[in-house]
N, CA and C atoms as a LAMMPS dump frame, in Angstrom:
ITEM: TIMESTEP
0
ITEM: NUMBER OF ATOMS
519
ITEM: BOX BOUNDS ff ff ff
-5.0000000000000000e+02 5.0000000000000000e+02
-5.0000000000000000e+02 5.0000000000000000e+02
-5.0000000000000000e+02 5.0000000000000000e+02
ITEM: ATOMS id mol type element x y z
1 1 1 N -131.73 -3.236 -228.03
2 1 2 C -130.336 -3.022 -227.665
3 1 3 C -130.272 -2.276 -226.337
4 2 1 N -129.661 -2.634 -225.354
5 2 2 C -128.841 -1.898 -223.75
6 2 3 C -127.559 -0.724 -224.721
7 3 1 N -128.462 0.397 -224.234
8 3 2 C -127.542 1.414 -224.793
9 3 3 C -126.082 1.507 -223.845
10 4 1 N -126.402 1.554 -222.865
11 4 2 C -125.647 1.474 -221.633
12 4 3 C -124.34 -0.03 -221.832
13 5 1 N -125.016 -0.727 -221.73
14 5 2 C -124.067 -2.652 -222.016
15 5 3 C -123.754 -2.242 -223.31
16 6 1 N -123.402 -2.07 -224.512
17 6 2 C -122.962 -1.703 -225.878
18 6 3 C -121.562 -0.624 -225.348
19 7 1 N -121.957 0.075 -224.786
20 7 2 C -120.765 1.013 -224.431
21 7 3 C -120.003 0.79 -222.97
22 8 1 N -120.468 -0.162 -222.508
23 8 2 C -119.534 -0.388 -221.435
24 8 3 C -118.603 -1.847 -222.289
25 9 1 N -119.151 -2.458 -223.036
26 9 2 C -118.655 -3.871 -223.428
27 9 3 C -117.409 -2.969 -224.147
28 10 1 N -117.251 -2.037 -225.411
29 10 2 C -116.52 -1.576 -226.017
30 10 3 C -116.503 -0.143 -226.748
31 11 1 N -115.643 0.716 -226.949
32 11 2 C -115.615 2.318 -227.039
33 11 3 C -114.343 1.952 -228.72
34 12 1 N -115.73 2.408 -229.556
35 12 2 C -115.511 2.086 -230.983
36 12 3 C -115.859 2.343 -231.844
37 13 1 N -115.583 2.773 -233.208
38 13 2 C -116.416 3.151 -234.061
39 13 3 C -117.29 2.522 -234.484
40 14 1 N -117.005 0.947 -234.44
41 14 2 C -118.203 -0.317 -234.48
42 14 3 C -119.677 -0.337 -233.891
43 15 1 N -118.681 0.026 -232.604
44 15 2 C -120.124 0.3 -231.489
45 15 3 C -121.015 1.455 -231.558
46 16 1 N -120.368 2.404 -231.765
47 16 2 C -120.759 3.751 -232.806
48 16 3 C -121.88 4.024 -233.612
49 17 1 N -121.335 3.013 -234.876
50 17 2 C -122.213 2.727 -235.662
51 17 3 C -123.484 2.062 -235.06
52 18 1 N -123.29 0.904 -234.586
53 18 2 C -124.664 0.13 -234.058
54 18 3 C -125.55 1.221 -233.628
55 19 1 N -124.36 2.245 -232.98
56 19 2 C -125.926 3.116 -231.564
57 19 3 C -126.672 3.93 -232.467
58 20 1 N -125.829 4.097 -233.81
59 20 2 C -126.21 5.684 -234.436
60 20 3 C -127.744 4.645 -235.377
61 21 1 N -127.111 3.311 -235.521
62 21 2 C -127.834 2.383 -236.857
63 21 3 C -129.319 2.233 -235.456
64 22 1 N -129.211 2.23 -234.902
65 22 2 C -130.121 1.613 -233.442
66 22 3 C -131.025 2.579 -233.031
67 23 1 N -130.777 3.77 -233.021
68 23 2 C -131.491 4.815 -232.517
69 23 3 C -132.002 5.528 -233.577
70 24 1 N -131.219 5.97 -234.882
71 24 2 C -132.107 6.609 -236.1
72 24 3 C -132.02 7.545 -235.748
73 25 1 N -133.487 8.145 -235.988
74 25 2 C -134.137 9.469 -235.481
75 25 3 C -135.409 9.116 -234.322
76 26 1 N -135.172 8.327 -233.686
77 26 2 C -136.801 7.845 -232.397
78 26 3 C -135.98 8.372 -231.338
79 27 1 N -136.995 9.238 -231.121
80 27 2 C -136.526 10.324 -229.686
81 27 3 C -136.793 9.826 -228.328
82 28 1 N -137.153 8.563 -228.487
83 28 2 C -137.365 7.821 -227.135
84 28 3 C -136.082 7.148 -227.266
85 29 1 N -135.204 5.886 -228.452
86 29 2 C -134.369 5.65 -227.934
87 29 3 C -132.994 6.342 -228.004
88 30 1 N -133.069 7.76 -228.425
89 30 2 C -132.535 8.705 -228.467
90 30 3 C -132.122 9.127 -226.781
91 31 1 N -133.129 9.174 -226.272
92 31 2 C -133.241 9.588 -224.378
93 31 3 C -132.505 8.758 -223.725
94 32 1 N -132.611 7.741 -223.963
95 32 2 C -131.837 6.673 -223.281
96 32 3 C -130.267 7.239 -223.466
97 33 1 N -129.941 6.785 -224.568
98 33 2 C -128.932 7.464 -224.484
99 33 3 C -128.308 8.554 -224.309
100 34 1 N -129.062 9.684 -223.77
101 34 2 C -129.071 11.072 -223.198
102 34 3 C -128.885 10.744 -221.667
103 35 1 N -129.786 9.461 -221.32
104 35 2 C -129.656 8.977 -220.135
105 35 3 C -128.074 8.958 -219.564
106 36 1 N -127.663 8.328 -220.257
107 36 2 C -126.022 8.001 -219.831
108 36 3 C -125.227 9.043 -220.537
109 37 1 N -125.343 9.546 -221.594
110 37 2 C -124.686 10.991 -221.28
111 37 3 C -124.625 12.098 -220.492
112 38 1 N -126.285 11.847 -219.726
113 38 2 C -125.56 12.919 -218.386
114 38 3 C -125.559 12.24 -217.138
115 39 1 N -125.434 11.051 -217.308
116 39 2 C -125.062 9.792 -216.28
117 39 3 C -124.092 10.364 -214.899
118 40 1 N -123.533 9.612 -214.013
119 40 2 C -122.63 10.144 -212.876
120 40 3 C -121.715 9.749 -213.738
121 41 1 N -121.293 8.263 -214.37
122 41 2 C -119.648 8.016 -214.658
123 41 3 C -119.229 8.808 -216.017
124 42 1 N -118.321 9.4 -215.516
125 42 2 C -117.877 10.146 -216.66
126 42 3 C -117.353 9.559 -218.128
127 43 1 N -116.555 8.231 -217.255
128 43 2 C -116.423 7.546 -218.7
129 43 3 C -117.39 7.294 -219.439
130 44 1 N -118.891 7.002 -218.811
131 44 2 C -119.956 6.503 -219.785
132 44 3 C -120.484 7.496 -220.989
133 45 1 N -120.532 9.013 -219.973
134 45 2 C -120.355 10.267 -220.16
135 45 3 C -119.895 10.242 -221.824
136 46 1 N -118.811 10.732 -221.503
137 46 2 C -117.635 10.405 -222.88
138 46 3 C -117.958 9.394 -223.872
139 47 1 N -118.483 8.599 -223.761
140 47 2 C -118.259 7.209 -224.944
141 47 3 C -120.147 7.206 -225.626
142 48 1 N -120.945 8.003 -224.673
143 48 2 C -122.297 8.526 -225.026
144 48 3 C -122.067 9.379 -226.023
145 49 1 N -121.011 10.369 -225.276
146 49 2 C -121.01 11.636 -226.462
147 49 3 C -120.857 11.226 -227.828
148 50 1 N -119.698 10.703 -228.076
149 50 2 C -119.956 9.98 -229.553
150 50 3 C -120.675 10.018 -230.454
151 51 1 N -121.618 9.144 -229.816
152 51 2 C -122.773 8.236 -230.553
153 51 3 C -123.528 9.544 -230.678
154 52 1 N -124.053 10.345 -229.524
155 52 2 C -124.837 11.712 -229.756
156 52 3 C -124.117 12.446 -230.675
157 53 1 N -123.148 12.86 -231.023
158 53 2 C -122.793 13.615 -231.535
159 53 3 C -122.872 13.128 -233.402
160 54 1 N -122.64 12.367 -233.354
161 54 2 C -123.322 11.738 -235.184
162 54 3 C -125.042 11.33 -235.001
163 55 1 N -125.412 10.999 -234.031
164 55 2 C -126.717 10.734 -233.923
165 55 3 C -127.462 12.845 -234.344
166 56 1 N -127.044 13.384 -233.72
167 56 2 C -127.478 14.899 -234.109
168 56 3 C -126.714 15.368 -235.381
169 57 1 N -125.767 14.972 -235.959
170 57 2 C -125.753 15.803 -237.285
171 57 3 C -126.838 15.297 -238.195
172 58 1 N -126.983 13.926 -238.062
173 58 2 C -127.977 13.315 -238.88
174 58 3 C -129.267 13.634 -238.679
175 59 1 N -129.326 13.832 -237.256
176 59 2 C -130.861 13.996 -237.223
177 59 3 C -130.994 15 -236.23
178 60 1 N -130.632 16.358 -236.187
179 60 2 C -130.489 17.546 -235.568
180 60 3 C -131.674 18.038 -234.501
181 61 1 N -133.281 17.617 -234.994
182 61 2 C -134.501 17.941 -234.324
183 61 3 C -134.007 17.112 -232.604
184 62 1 N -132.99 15.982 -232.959
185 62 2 C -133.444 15.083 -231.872
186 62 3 C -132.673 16.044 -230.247
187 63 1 N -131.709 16.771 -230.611
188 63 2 C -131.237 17.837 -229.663
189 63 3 C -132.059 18.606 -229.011
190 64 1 N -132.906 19.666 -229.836
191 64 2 C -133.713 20.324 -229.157
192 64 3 C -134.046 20.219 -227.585
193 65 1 N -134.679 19.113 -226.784
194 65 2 C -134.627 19.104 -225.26
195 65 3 C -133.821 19.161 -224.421
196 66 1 N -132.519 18.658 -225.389
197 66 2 C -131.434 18.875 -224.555
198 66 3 C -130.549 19.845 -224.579
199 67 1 N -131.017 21.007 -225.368
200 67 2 C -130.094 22.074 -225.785
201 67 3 C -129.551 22.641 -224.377
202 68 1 N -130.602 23.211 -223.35
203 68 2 C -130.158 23.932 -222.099
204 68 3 C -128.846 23.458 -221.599
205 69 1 N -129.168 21.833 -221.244
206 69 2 C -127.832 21.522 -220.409
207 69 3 C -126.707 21.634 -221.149
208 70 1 N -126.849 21.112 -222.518
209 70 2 C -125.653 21.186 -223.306
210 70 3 C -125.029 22.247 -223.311
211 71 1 N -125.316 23.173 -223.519
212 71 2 C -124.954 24.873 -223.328
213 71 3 C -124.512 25.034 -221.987
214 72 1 N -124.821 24.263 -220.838
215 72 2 C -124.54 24.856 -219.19
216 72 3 C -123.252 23.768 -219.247
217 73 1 N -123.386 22.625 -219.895
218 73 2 C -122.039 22.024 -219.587
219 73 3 C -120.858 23.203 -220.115
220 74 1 N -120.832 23.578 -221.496
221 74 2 C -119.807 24.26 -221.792
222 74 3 C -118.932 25.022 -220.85
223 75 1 N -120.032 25.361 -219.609
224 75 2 C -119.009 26.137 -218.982
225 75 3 C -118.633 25.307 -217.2
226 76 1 N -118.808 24.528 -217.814
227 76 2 C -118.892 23.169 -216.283
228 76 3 C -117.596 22.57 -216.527
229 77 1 N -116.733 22.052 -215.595
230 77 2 C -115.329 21.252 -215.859
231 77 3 C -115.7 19.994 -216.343
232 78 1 N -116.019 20.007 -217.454
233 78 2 C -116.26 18.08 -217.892
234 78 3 C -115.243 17.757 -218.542
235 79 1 N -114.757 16.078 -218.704
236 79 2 C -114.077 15.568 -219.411
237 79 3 C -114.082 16.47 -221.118
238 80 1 N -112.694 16.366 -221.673
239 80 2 C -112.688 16.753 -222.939
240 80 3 C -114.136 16.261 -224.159
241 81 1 N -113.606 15.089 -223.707
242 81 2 C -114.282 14.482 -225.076
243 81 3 C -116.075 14.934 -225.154
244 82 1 N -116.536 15.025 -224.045
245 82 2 C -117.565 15.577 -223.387
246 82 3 C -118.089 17.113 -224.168
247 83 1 N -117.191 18.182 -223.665
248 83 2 C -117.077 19.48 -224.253
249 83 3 C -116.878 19.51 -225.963
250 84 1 N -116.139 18.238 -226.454
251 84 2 C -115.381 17.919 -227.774
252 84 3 C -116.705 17.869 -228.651
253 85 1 N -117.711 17.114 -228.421
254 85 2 C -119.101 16.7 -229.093
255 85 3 C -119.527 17.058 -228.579
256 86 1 N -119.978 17.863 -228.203
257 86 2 C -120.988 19.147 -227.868
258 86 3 C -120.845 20.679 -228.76
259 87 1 N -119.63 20.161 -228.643
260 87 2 C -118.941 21.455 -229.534
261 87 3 C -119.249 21.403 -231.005
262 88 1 N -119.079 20.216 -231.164
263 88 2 C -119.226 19.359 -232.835
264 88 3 C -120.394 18.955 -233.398
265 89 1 N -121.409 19.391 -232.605
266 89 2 C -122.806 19.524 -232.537
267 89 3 C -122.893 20.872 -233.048
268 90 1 N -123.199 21.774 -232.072
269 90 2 C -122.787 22.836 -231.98
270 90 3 C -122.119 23.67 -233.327
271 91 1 N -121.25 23.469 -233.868
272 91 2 C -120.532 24.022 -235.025
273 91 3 C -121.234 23.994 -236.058
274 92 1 N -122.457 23.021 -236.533
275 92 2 C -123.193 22.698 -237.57
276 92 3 C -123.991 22.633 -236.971
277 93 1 N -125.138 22.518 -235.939
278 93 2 C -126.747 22.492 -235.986
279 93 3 C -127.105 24.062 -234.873
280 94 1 N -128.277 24.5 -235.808
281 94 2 C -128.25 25.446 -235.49
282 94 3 C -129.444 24.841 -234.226
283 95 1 N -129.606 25.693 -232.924
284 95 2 C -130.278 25.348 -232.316
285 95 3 C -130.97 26.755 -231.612
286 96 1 N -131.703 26.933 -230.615
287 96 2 C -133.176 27.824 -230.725
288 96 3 C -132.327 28.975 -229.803
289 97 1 N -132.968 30.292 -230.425
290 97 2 C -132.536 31.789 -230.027
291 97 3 C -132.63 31.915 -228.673
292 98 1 N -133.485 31.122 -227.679
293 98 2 C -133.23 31.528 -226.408
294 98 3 C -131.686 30.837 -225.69
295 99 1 N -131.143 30.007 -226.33
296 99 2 C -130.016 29.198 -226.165
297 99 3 C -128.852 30.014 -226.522
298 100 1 N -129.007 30.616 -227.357
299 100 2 C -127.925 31.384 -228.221
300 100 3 C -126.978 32.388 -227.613
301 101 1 N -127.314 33.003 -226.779
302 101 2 C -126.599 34.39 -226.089
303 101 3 C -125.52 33.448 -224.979
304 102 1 N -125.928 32.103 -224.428
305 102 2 C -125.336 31.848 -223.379
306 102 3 C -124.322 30.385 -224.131
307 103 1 N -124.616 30.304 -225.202
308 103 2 C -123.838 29.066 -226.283
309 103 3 C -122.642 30.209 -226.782
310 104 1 N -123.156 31.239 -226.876
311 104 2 C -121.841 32.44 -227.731
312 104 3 C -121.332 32.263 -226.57
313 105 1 N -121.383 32.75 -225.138
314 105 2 C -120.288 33.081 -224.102
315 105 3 C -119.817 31.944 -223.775
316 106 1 N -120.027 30.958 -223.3
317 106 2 C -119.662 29.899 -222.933
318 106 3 C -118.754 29.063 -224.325
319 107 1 N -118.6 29.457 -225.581
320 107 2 C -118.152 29.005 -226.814
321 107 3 C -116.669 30.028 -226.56
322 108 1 N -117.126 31.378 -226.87
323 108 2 C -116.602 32.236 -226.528
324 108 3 C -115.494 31.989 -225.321
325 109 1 N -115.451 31.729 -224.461
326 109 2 C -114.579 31.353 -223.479
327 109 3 C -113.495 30.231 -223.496
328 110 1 N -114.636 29.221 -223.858
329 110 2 C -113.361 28.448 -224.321
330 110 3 C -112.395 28.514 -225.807
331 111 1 N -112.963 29.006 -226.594
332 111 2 C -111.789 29.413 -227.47
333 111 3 C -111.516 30.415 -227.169
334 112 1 N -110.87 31.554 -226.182
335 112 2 C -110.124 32.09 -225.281
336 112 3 C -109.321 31.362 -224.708
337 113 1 N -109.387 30.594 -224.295
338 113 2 C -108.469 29.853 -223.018
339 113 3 C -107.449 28.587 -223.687
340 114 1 N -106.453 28.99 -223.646
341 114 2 C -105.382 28.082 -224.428
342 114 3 C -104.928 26.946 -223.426
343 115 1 N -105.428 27.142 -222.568
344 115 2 C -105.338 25.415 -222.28
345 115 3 C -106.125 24.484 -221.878
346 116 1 N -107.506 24.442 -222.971
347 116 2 C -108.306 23.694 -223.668
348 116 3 C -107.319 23.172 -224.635
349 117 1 N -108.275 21.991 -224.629
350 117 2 C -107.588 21.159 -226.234
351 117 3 C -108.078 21.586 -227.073
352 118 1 N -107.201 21.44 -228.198
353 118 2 C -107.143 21.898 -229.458
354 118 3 C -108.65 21.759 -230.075
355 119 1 N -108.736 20.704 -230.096
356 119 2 C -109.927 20.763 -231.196
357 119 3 C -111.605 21.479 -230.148
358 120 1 N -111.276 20.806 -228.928
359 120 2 C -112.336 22.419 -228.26
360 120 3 C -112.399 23.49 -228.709
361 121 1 N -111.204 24.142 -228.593
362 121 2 C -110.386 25.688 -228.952
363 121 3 C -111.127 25.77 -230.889
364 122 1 N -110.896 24.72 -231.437
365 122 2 C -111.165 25.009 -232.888
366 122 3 C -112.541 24.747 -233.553
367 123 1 N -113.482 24.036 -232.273
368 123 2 C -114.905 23.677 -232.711
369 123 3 C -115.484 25.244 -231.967
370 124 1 N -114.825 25.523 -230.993
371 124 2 C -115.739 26.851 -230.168
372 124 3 C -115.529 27.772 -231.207
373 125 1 N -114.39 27.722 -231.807
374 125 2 C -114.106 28.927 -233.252
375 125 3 C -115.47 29.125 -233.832
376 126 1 N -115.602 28.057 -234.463
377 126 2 C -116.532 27.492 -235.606
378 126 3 C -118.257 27.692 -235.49
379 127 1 N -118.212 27.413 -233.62
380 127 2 C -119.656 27.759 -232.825
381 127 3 C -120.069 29.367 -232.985
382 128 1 N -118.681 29.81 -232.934
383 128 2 C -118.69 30.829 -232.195
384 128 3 C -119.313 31.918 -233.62
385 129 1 N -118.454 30.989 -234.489
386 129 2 C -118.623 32.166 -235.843
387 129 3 C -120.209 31.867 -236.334
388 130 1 N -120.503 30.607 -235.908
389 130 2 C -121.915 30.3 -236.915
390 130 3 C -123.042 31.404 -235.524
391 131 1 N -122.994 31.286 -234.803
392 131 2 C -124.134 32.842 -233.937
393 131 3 C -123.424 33.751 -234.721
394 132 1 N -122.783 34.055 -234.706
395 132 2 C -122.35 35.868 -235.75
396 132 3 C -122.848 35.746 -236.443
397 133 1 N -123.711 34.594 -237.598
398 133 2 C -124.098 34.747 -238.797
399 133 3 C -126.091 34.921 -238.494
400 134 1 N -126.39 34.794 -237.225
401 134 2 C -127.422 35.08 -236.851
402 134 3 C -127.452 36.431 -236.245
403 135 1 N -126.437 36.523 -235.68
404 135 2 C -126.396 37.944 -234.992
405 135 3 C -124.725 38.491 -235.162
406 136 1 N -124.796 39.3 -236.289
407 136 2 C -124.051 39.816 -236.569
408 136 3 C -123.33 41.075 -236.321
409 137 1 N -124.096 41.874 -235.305
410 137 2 C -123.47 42.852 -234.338
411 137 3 C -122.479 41.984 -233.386
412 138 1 N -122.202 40.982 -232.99
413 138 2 C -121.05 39.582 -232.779
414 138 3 C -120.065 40.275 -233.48
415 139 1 N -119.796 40.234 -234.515
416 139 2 C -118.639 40.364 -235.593
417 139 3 C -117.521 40.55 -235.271
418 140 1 N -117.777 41.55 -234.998
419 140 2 C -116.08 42.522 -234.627
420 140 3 C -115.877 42.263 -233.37
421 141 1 N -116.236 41.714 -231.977
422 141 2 C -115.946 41.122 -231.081
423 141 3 C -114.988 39.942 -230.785
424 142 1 N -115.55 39.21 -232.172
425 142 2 C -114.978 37.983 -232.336
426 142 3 C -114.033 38.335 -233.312
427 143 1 N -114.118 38.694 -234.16
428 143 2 C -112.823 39.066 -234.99
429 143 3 C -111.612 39.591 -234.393
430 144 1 N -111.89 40.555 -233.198
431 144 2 C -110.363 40.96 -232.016
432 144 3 C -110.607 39.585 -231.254
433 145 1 N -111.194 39.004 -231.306
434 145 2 C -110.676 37.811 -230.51
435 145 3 C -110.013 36.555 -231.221
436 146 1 N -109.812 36.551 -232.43
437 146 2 C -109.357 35.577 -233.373
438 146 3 C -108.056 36.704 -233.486
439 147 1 N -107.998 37.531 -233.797
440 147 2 C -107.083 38.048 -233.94
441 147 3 C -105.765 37.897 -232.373
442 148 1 N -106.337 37.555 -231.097
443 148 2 C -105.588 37.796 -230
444 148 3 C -104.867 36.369 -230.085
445 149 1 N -105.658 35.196 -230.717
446 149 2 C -105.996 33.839 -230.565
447 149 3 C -104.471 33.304 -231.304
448 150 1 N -104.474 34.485 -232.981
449 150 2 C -103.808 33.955 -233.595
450 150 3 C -102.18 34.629 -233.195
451 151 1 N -102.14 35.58 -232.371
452 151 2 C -100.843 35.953 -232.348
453 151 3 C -100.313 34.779 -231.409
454 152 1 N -101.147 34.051 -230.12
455 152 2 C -100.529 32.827 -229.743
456 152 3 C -100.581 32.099 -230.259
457 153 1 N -101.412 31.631 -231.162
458 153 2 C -101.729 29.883 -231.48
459 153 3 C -99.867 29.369 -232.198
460 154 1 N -99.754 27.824 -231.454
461 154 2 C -98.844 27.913 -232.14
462 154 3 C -98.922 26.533 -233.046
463 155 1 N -100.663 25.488 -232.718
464 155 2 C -101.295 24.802 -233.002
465 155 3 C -101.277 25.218 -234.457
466 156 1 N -101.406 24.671 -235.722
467 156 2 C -101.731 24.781 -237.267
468 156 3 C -103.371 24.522 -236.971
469 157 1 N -104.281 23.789 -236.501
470 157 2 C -105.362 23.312 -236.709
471 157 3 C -105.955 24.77 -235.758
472 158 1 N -105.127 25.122 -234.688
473 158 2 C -106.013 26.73 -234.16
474 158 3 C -105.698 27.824 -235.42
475 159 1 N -104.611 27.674 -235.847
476 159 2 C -104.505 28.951 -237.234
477 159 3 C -105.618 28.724 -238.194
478 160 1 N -105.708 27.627 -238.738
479 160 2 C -106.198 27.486 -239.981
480 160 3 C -107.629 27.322 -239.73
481 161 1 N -107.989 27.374 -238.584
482 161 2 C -109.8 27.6 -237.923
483 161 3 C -109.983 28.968 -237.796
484 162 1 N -109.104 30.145 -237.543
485 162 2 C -108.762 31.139 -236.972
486 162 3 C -108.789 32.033 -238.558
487 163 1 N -107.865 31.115 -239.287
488 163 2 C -108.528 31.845 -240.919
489 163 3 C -109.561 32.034 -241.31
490 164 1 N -110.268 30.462 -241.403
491 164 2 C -111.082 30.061 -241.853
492 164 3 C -112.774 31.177 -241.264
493 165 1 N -112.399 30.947 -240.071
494 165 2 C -112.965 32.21 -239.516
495 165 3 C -113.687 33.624 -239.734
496 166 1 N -112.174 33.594 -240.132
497 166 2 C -111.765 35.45 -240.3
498 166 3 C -112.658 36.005 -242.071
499 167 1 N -112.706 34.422 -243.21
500 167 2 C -112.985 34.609 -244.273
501 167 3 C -114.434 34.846 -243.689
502 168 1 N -115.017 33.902 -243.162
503 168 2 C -116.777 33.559 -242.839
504 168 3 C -116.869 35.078 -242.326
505 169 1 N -115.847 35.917 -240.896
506 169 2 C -116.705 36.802 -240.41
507 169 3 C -116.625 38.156 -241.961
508 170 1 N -115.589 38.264 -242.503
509 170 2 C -115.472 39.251 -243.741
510 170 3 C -116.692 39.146 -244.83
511 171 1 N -117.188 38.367 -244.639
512 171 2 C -118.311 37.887 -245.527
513 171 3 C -119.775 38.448 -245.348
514 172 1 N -119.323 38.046 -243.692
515 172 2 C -120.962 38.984 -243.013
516 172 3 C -121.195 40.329 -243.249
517 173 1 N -122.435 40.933 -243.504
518 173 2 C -122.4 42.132 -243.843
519 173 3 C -122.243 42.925 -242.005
């Protein structure tokens, strides 16, 4: 399969499936499609992320090489959808301690900044809370910051991440 021709022909859950059914867990044709996720066209960009982003919940090891950039995009102006699955990665796979300090700030920032999209704003929540559960001197940092989050949010999906939150950080010792 042309990882590249599959996603230029159509941007789909169909096509989706094929890349996620196509690639597995083989970290070679895994790259390829890393290829065009950090490609020049942004649209290709975007319609890569996707497929990476269910391709790593399933098979989480296959991230690892690419953790650095992923973490340096967060704080780079990329397309949403871009930041969106990275984020959604991110929220559920845990990835390696030297990554971690600069995934909290860069997570951290954008759920600060209310004019990110929503579900950015509510996956960086989610990023943000799963490092507190590794490093839990985090805690109360993020807890005045959910707390600043929720006196604006006027989003239901930023409140109810912002709860959801608040239960996970009360939990931590």
């Amino acid at each position: 399969m042309n990882i590249q021709k599959a996603l230029t022909k159509e941007h789909s859950k169909q096509t989706v499936v094929k890349i996620v059914g196509y690639i597995g867990n083989n970290p070679k044709r895994f790259a390829e499609l890393m290829a065009v996720f950090y490609g020049d066209d942004s649209r290709m960009s975007q319609r890569a992320a996707w497929s990476m982003s269910d391709i790593v919940l399933k098979n989480p090891e296959l991230v690892r090489p690419y953790e650095k950039e992923m973490v340096d995009f967060l704080a780079q102006d990329k397309p949403d959808g871009i930041l969106r699955n990275i984020l959604r990665i991110f929220q559920d796979v845990d990835f390696s301690e030297e990554h971690s300090g600069l995934a909290f700030e860069n997570a951290f920032n954008l759920m600060l900044n209310p004019k990110c999209a929503v579900a950015i704003r509510a996956f960086s929540i989610s990023t943000v809370v799963r490092i507190c559960q590794k490093y839990p001197e985090l805690k109360n940092e993020v807890s005045e910051a959910i707390d600043i989050i929720m006196e604006d949010a006027e989003r239901p999906a930023i409140l109810v991440r912002c709860r959801k939150a608040r239960k996970a950080l009360a939990k931590m010792a």
